[in-house]
C-alpha positions as CSV (number, residue, x, y, z in Angstrom):
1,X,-6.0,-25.6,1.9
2,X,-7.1,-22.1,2.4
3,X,-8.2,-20.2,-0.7
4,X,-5.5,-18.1,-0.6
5,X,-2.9,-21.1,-0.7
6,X,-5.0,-22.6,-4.0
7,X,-4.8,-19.1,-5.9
8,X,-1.1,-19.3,-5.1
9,X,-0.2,-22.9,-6.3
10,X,-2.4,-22.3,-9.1
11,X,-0.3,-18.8,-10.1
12,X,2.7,-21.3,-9.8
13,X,1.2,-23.6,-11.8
14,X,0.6,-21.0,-14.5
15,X,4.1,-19.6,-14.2
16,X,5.5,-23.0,-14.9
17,X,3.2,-23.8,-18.2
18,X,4.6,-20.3,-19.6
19,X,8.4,-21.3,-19.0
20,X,7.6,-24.8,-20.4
21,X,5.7,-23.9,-23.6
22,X,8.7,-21.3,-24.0
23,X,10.6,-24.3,-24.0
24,X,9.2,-25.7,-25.9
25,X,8.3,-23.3,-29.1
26,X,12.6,-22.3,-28.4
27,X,13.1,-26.5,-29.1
28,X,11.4,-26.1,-32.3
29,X,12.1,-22.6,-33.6
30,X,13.7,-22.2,-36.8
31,X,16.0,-19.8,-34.9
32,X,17.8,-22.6,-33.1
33,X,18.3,-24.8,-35.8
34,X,19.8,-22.1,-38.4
35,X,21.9,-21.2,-35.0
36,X,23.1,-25.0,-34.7
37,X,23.8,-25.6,-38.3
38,X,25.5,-22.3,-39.2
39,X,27.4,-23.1,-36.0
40,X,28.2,-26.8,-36.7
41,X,29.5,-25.8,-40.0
42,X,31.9,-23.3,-38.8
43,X,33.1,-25.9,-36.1
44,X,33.6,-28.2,-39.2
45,X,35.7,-26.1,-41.3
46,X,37.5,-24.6,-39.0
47,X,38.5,-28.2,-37.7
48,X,38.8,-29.2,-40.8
49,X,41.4,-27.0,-41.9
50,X,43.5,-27.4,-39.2
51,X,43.5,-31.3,-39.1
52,X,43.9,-31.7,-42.8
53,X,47.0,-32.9,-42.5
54,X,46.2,-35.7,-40.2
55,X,44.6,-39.0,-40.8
56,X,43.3,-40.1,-37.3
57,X,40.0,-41.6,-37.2
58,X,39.9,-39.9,-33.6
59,X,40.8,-36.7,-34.8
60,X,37.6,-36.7,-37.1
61,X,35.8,-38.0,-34.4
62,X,35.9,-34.9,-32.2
63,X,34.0,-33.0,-35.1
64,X,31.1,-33.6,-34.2
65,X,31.5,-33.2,-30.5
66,X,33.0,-30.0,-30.9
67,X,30.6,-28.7,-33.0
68,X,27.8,-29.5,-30.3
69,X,29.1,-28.4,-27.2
70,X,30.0,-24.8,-29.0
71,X,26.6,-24.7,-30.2
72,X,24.7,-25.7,-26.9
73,X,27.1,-23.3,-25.0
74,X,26.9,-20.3,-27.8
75,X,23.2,-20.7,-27.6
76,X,21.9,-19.8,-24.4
77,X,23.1,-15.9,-25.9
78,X,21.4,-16.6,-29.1
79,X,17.9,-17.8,-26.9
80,X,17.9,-14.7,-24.5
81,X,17.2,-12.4,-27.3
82,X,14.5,-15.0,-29.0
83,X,13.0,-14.9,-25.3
84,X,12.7,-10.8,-25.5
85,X,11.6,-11.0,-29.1
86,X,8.9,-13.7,-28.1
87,X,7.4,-12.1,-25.1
């Protein structure tokens, strides 16, 4: 490899670390898991509410589902602007 090919892999290199210890310190922020409980708890009683009515153990089962997929979706909003506060 010529010099020049090393200084590029290793800028490469150094480009990936950045966007993995972003990932990594976003994993374990406190902003994310505010966002998934306050989240999750809306999901809840909002389902909750309108199931009450019903007693279907497949009905209560979705809670939790629900709850994730909103928060996983909802998040990658919530993470852009932790990303420009973190930079």
């Amino acid at each position: 490899m010529e010099e020049k090919e090393l200084i590029e892999e290793i800028d490469n290199i150094k480009k990936r670390n950045s966007r993995v210890e972003l990932d990594k310190r976003w994993e374990t922020s406190f902003t994310r898991r505010v966002c998934i409980c306050i989240l999750t708890y809306i999901v809840v009683v909002i389902y909750s509410y309108l199931v009450r009515n019903y007693d279907n153990i497949f009905l209560s089962s979705l809670v939790p589902v629900i709850g994730f997929t909103l928060s996983t979706l909802s998040l990658k909003y919530v993470r852009k602007i932790w990303e420009k506060n973190k930079k």
